[in-house]
Every structure is written in C-alpha cells, then in structure tokens.
C-alpha positions in Angstrom: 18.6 30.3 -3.9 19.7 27.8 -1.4 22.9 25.7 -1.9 23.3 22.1 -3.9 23.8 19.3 -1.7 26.7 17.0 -2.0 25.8 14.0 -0.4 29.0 11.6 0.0 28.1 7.7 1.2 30.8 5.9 3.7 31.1 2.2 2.3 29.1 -1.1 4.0 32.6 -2.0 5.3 35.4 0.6 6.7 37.9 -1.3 9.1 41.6 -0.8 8.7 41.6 -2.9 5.4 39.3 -0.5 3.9 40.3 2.7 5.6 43.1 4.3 3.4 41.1 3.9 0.2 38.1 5.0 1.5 40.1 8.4 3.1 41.8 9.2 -0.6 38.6 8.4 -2.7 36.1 10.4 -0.1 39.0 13.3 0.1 39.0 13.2 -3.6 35.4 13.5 -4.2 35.1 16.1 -1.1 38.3 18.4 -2.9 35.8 17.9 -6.2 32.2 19.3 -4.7 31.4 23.0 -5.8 32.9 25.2 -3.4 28.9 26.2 -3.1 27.4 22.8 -1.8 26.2 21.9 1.3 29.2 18.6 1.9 26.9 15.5 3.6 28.7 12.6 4.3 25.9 9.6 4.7 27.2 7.1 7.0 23.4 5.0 6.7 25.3 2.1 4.6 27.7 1.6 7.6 27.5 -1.9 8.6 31.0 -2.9 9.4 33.7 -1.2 10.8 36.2 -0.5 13.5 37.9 2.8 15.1 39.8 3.4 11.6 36.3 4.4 10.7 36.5 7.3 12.9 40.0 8.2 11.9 38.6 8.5 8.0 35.8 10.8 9.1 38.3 12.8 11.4 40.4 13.3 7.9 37.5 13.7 5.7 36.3 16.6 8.6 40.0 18.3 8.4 39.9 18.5 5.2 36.6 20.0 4.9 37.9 22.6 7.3 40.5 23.2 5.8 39.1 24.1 2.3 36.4 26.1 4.5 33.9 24.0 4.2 31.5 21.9 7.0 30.9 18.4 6.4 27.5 16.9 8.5 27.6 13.2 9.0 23.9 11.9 8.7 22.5 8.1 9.2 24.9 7.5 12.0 24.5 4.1 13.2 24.1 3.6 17.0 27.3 1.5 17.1 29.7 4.1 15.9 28.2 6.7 17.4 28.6 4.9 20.2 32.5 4.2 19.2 33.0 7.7 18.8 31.4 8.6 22.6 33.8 5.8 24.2 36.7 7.5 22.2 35.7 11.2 22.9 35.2 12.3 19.6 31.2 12.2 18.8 31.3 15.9 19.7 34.5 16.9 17.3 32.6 14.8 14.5 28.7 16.5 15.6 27.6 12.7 15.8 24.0 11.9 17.3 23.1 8.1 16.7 20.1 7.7 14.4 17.9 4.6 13.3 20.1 3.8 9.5 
C-alpha cells in the first residue's frame, strides 16, 4: 500500500508582508499531516513574492526534517527557482523550475 499524499499550496502572494503567516499556518498544517504521507508543498499558485519566499520554504523544509519527514516542492515557477539559484539555495530546497 503506498503512502497518502499531503499536498500543501504556497499562497498567490508571499513577500515579507505575507511571510510569517504563511510560515506558522504551513508549519501548522505540515506538524498536522499523518506521520505516513508523502508532505508536497505546491508552489504552482506562486505569483508574487520576494526572497522571504525562500526563507518560508527553508523553515517549512527544517521542520520537515526535523520531524523526519521530506517535503518536495512541485510547480516551481521559473522566477523563484531562479531566486533560489542566484541565492544558492535551489539545491538545499531540490528546486527545478517547471511551467506552473
């Protein structure tokens, strides 16, 4: 039997405004997955953001970790996977730009 997915979608804006929220509610809902799912953060809704963006998905990674879990980022858009190449951090996050 193959594990549930829980699939996790990043908000059409995450700058700075945005960013602390967004870190305590996806942290929340990451904490309240089973411990059995497959955690799939879907980033396809992405339209606006800035570098805070990356700081939430460092956190939200971290704390994936740290409860033992992976988290996959799918729907990247070519702009923040772009960001996250020019910071050095695509290959920490396991971010490949794809068409959202």
């Amino acid at each position: 039997m193959s594990a549930a997915t829980a699939r996790l979608e990043l908000p059409a804006r995450l700058t700075l405004a945005e960013a602390r929220a967004a870190a305590v509610d996806l942290g929340s809902r990451i904490a309240a997955a089973p411990a059995d799912d497959l955690l799939v953060l879907d980033a396809g809704a992405l339209g606006q953001f800035d570098s805070s963006a990356l700081a939430v998905l460092l956190e939200l990674q971290r704390r994936a970790a740290a409860a033992g879990r992976p988290l996959r980022i799918e729907r990247v858009p070519v702009r923040l996977a772009e960001l996250a190449g020019l910071y050095g951090v695509a290959g920490l996050l396991g971010m490949a730009a794809s068409p959202a």
